[in-house]
C-alpha positions as CSV (number, residue, x, y, z in Angstrom):
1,X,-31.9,2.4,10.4
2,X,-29.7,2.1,13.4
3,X,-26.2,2.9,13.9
4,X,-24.0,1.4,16.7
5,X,-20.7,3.3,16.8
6,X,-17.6,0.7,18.7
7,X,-15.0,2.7,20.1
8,X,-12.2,0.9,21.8
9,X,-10.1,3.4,24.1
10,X,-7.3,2.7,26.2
11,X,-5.1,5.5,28.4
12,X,-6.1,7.9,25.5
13,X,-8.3,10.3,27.5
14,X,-7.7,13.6,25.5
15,X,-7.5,12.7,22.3
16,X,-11.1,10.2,23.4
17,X,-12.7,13.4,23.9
18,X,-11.9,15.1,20.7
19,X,-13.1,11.8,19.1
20,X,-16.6,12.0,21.3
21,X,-17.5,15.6,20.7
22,X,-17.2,14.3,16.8
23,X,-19.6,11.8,17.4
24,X,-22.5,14.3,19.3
25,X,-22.8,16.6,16.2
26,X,-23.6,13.8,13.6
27,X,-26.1,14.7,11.2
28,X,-28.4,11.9,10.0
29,X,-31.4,11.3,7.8
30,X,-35.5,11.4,9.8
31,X,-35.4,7.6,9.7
32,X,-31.9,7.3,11.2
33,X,-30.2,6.9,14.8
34,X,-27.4,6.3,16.6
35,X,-25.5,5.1,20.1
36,X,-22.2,5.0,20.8
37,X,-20.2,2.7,22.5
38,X,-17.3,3.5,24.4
39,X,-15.7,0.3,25.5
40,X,-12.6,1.3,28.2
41,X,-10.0,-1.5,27.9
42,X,-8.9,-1.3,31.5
43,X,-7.6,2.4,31.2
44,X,-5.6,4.1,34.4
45,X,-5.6,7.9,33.0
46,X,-8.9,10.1,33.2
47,X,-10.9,8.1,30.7
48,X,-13.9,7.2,33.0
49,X,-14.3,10.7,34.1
50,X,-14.0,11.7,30.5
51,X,-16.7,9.6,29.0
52,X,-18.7,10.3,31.9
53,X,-19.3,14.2,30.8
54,X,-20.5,12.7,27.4
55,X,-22.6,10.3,28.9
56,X,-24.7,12.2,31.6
57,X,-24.4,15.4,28.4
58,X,-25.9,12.9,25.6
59,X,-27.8,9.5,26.0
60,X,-26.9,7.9,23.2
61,X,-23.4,7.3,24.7
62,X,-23.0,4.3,26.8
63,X,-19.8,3.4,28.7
64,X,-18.6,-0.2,29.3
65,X,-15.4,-0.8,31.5
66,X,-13.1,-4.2,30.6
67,X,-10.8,-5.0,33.8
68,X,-7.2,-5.3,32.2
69,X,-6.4,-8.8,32.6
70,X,-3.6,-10.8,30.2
71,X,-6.4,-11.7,28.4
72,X,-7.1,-7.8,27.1
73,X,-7.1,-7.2,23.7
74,X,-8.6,-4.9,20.5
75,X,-11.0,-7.9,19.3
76,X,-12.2,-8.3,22.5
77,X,-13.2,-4.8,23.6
78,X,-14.6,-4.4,20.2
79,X,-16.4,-7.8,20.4
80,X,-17.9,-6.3,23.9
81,X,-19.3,-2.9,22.5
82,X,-20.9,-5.5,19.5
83,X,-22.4,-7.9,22.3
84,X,-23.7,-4.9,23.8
85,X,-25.3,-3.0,20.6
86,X,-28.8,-2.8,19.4
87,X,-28.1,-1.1,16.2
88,X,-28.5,-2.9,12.7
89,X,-25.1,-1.5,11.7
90,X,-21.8,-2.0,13.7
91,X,-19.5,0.8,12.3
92,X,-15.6,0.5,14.0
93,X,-13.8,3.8,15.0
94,X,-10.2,4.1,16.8
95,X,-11.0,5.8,19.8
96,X,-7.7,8.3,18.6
97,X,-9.9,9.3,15.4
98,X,-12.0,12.5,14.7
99,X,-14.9,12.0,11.9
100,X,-17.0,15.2,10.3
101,X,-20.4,15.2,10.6
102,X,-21.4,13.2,8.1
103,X,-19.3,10.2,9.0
104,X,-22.6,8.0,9.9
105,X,-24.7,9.0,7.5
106,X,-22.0,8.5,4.8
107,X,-22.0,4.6,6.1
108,X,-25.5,3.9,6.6
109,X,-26.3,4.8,3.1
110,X,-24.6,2.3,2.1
111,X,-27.1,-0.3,3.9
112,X,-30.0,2.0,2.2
113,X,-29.6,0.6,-1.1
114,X,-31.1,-3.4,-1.6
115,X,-28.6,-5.8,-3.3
116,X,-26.3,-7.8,-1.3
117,X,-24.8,-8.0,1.9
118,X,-21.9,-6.0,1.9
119,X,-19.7,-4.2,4.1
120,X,-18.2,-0.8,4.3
121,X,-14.6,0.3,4.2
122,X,-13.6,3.9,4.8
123,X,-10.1,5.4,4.8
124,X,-7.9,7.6,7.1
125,X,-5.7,10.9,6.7
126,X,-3.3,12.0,9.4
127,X,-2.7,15.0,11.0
128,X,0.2,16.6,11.7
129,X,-0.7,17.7,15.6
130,X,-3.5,16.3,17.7
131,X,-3.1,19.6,19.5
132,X,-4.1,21.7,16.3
133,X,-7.7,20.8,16.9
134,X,-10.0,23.6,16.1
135,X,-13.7,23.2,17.2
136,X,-15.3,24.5,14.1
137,X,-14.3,21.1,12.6
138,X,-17.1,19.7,14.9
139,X,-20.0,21.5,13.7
140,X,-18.4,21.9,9.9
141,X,-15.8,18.8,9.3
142,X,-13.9,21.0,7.1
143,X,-10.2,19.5,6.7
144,X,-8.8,23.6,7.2
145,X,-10.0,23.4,11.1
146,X,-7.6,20.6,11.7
147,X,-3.9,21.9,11.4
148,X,-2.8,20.3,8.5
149,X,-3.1,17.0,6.7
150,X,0.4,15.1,7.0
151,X,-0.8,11.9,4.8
152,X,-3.7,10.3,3.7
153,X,-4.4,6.8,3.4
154,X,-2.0,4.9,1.1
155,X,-4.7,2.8,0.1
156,X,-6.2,5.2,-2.1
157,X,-3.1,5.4,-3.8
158,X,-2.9,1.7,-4.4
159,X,-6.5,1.4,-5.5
160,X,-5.4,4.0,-7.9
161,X,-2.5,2.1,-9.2
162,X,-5.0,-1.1,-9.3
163,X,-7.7,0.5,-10.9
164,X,-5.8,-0.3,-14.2
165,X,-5.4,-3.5,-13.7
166,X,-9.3,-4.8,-14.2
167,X,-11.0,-7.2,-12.3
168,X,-12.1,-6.3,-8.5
169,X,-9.6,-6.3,-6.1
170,X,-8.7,-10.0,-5.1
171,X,-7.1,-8.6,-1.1
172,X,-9.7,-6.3,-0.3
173,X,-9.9,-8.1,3.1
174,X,-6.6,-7.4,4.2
175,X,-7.4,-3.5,4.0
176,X,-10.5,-3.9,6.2
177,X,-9.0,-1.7,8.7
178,X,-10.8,-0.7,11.7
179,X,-9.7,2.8,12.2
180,X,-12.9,3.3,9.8
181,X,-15.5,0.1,8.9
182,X,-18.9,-0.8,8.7
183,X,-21.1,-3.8,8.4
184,X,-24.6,-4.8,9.5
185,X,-24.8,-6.5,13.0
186,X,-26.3,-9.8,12.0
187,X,-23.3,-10.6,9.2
188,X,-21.2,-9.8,12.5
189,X,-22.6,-12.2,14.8
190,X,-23.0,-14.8,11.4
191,X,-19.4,-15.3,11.3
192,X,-18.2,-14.6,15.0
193,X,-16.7,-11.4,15.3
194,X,-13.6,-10.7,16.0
195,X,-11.2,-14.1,17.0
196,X,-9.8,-12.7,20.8
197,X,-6.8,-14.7,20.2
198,X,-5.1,-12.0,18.4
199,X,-2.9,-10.1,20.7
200,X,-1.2,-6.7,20.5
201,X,-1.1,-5.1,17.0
202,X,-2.7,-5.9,13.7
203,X,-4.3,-8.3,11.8
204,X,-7.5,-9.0,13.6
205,X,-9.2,-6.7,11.6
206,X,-8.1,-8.4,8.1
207,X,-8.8,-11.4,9.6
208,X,-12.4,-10.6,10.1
209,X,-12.8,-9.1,6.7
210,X,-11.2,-12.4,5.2
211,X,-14.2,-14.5,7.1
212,X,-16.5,-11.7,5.5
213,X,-15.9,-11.8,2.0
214,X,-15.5,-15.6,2.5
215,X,-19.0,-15.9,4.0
216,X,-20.4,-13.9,1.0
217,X,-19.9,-10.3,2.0
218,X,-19.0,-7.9,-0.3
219,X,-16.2,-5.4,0.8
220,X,-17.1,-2.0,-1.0
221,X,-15.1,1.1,-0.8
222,X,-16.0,4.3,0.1
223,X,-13.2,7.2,-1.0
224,X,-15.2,10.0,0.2
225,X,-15.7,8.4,4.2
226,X,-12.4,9.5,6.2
227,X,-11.6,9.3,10.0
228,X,-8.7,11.5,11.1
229,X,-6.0,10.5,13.1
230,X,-4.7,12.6,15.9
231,X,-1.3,12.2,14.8
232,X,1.2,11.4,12.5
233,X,1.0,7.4,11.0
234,X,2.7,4.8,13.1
235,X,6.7,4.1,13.1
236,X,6.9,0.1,13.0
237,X,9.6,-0.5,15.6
238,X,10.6,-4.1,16.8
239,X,8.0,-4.6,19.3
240,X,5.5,-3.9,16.8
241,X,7.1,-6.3,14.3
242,X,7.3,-9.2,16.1
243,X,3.4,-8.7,17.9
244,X,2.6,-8.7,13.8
245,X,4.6,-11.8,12.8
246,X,3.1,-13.5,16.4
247,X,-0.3,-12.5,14.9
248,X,0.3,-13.3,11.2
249,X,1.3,-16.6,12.4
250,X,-2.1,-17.5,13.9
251,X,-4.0,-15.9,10.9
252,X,-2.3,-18.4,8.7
253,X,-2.6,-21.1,11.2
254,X,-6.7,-20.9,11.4
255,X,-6.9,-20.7,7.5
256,X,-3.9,-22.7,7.1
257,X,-5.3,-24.1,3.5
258,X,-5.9,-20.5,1.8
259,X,-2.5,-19.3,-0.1
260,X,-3.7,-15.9,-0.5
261,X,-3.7,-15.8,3.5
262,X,-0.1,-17.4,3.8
263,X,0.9,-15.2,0.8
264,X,0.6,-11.9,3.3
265,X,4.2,-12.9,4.3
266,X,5.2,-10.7,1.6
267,X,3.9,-7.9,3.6
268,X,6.6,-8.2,6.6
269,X,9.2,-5.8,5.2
270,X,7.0,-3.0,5.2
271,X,7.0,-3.7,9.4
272,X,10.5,-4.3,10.1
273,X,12.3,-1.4,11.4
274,X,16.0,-2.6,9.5
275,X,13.8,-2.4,6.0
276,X,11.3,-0.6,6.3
277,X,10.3,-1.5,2.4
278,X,7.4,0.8,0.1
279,X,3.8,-0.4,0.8
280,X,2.3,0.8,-2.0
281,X,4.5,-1.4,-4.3
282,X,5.0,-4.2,-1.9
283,X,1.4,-4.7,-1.4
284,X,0.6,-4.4,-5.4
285,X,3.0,-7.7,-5.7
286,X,0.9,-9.6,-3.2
287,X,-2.4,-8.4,-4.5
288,X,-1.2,-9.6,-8.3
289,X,0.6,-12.8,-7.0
290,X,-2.9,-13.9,-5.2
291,X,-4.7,-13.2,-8.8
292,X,-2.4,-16.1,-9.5
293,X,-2.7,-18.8,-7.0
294,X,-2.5,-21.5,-6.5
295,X,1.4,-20.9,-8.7
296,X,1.5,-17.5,-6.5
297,X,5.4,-18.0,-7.6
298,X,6.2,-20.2,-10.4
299,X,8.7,-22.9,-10.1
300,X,8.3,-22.0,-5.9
301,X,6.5,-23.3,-2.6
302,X,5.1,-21.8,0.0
303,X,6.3,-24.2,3.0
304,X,4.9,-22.8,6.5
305,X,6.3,-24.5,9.5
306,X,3.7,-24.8,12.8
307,X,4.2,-21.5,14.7
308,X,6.8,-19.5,12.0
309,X,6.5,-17.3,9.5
310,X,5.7,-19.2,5.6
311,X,9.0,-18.1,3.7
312,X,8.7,-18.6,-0.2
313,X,11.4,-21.1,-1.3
314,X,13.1,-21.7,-4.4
């Protein structure tokens, strides 16, 4: 089985090559293989030079430059690499991420097993200092060689709370985050990657996990796959808000007739700077209210308004 790695980079040309020299020491079965795809969108630091060294050093590392054009985006430098694959599996890593050396095999056993098409979600921990990076995590991927974990994924701690609940978890596309994903190349293509109308910051991702699990895939967990981030999580600020609401907007305008989609207006506290609300129990109140659509919120509407964010009204 085939691998095809898709890193997206953009003006992140040291932290890039922590991320690469991850991705030369993988271990993988006989049968195995890999490439990796470094897809440049439009970068003006040292990136080309800096794939370059990994490129001529290992041949399973290809390079594709985007021009940056308004038309730039994540889905559409991630949508290149795809195009560009000839692996069976597409597996989506943040260019700012380091992964041990079992990272790909972890995924592609996955695909080994016969039941189902499916798809793979990982998780993340942060660190607290790209700068801490000690090479021995390369060659070993023990969590001691990288300076400290700050946090680790908060999902894990809301499948944990949910875990109680029964029944599988009803949002599992919304946390198909591509900081650490898999899923075979033809169930790509089936349903059209990623939609390149998505601009700035998040969403895109969720959105192609909800037209997965729609289409029939099933999103399966994986607790024990983690990518690193160089670097503490991200502070929503209100440039980052508003790209979110822009892009939560056009989610719910191309699957305008799903509640469950409109109902992730719930989730736009945890994003605004003045609130700054807790995810964990937030995001536990959409995932129960979507158990109970279509009366997500009884004696309540959910009215959306072309272009606006839905607002649930008494």
């Amino acid at each position: 089985m085939k691998a095809s790695v898709v890193v997206p980079t953009f003006n992140s040309s040291v932290l890039l090559d922590r991320c690469l020299r991850t991705f030369r020491s993988q271990r993988l079965a006989a049968d195995d293989s890999l490439e990796v795809l470094i897809v440049d969108d439009g970068s003006t630091d040292p990136t080309a030079e800096t794939v370059q060294r990994h490129v001529t050093a290992d041949s399973r590392f290809r390079y594709l430059h985007l021009p940056r054009s308004a038309a730039s985006s994540r889905s559409a430098a991630r949508n290149r690499g795809a195009e560009e694959s000839t692996g069976d599996i597409l597996i989506f890593v943040d260019g700012d991420q380091l992964v041990p050396p079992t990272f790909v095999d972890r995924h592609l056993r996955h695909y080994r097993v016969a039941g189902g098409k499916k798809a793979v979600i990982g998780f993340r921990k942060y660190l607290r200092s790209p700068e801490a990076f000690d090479e021995r995590f390369v060659e070993g991927g023990a969590e001691e060689f990288l300076g400290g974990v700050l946090k680790s994924d908060i999902r894990l701690d809301l499948l944990s709370r949910l875990s109680d609940i029964g029944g599988g978890l009803k949002t599992s596309w919304h946390l198909f985050f591509t900081c650490n994903v898999s899923v075979p190349s033809v169930d790509y293509k089936r349903v059209g990657g990623f939609n390149e109308e998505f601009r700035g910051w998040g969403l895109e991702d969720s959105e192609l996990g909800y037209r997965l699990e729609r289409s029939g895939t099933q999103l399966v967990f994986d607790d024990e796959s983690f990518a690193y981030h160089q670097g503490p999580p991200l502070s929503p600020d209100t440039r980052v808000y508003e790209g979110w609401l822009k892009n939560l907007s056009l989610f719910i305008a191309l699957h305008k007739e799903s509640p469950e989609v409109i109902l992730q207006a719930m989730l736009a506290p945890i994003f605004n700077p003045a609130v700054g609300a807790n995810w964990t129990d937030l995001y536990e109140r959409f995932e129960m209210c979507v158990r109970s659509t279509p009366a997500a919120f009884p004696g309540s509407r959910v009215e959306v308004e072309e272009g606006d964010v839905p607002v649930a009204v008494a």
